[in-house]
N, C-alpha and C positions, 0 to 999 in steps of 0.2 A: 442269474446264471450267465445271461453274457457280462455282465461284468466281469467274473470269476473268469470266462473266459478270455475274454481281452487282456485279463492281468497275465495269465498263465502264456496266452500266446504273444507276449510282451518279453516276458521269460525266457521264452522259449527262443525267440529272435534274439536277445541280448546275449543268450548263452551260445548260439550259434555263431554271434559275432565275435565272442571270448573263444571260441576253438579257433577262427581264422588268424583273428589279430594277435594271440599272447606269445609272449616271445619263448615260454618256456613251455617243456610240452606236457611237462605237469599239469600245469594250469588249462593249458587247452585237454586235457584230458578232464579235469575236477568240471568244466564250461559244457564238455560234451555230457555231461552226468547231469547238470542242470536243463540241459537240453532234453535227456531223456528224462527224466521226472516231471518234467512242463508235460510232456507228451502223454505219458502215464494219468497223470491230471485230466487231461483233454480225454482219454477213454475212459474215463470216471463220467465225465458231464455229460460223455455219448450211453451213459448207461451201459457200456460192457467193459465187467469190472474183472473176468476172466481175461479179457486183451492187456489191461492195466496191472495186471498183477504178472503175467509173462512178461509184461514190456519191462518191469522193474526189476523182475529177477534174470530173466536171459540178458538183456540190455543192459541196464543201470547194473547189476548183478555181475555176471562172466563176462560180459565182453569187455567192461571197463576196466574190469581187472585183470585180464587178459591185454589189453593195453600198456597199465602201468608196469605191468612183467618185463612185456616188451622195453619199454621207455630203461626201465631199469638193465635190462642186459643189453642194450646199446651202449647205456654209458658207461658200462662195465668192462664192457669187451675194449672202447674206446682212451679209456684211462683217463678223461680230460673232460673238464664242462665244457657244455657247449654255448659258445657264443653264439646268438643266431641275433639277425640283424631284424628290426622291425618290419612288419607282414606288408603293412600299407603306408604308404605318403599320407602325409598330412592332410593333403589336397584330396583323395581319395576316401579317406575316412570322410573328412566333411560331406563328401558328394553322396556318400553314400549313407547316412544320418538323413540328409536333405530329402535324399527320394522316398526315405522308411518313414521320414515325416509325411510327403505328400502319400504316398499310398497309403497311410493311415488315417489320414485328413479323409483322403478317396473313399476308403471301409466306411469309418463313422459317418460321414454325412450323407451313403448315399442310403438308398430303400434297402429295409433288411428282408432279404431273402429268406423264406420259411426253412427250416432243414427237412430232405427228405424223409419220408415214411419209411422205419422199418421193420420189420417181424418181431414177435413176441421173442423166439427164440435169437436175436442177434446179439453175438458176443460172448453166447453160452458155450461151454466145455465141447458138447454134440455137433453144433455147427460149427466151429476151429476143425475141430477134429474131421467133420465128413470135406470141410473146403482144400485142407490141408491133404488128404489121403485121395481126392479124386482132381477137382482140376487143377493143385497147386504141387502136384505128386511130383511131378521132373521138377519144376524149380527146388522142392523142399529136398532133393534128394543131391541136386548138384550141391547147394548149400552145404549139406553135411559134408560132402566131397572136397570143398574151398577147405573146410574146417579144417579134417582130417589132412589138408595138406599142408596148410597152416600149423596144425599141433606137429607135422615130423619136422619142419621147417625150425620148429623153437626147439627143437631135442636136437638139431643138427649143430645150430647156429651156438648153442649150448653148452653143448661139448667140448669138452678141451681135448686139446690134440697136447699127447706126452711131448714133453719134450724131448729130441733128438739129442744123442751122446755128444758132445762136442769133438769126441776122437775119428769119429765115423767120415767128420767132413773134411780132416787133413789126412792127406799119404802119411802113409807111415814111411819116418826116416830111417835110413841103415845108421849103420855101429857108426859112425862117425859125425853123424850129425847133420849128412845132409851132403852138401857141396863142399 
């Protein structure tokens, strides 16, 4: 099982590095989906298979695709591919490979810590639902809120505006043509 784990949180870290570094935002979106499926995985091995099944449908699910929506009416509205230039210096990547090395070096070789104790009921349908509906009630409700401003935002952003008569923007000339 920590094998499975290490591999999955190896994943998980690569696919996070493919959302920062990829140059297209496709890609960092398909990296952020691998990100969430690692994760998904990881509430699998925590035994709560109810957390892992919302994580892949709201998550990996609607949000991802609510993403790509977006990605697509950007460059819609934009008319042109986008160039975008790379995330990180070469110098930077390295450095930062180098430290995912030693903190991984630091993980494996030091004392493995037991995982905490917890209830029969953790992860089940009954407790999401009592955490979510009493101490996580303001946060889950602004969330919806973000959303809801987020969804009139993409019906805004969305809409085409008619196009204006072209006559409307010049004076109208008299009988003669003007000057």
């Amino acid at each position: 099982m920590a094998v499975l784990f290490g591999v999955v949180a190896c994943l998980a870290l690569a696919g996070g590095v493919g959302v920062i570094a990829s140059r297209r935002p496709v890609h960092s979106v398909l990296a952020l989906l691998l990100v969430l499926g690692s994760l998904a995985v990881d509430y699998l091995l925590l035994d709560a298979q109810f957390i892992a099944v919302l994580q892949l449908i709201i998550y990996a699910g609607a949000i991802v695709v609510l993403f790509v929506f977006v990605i697509m009416l950007l460059h819609a509205r934009s008319g042109e591919v986008a160039r975008v230039p790379a995330v990180l210096p070469p110098a930077a990547a390295i450095s930062l490979c180098a430290a995912f090395g030693l903190i991984l070096l630091a993980v494996l070789t030091g004392a493995a810590i037991p995982p905490a104790a917890v209830g029969p009921a953790f992860g089940t349908v009954q407790e999401v639902g009592r955490a979510l509906f009493s101490r996580f009630l303001l946060p889950f409700e602004a969330a919806s809120i973000v959303l809801l401003i987020g969804m009139i935002g993409a019906v805004v952003l969305g809409k085409r505006l008619p196009p204006s008569p072209p006559d409307a923007a010049r004076p109208a000339e008299g009988p003669g043509g003007g000057r």
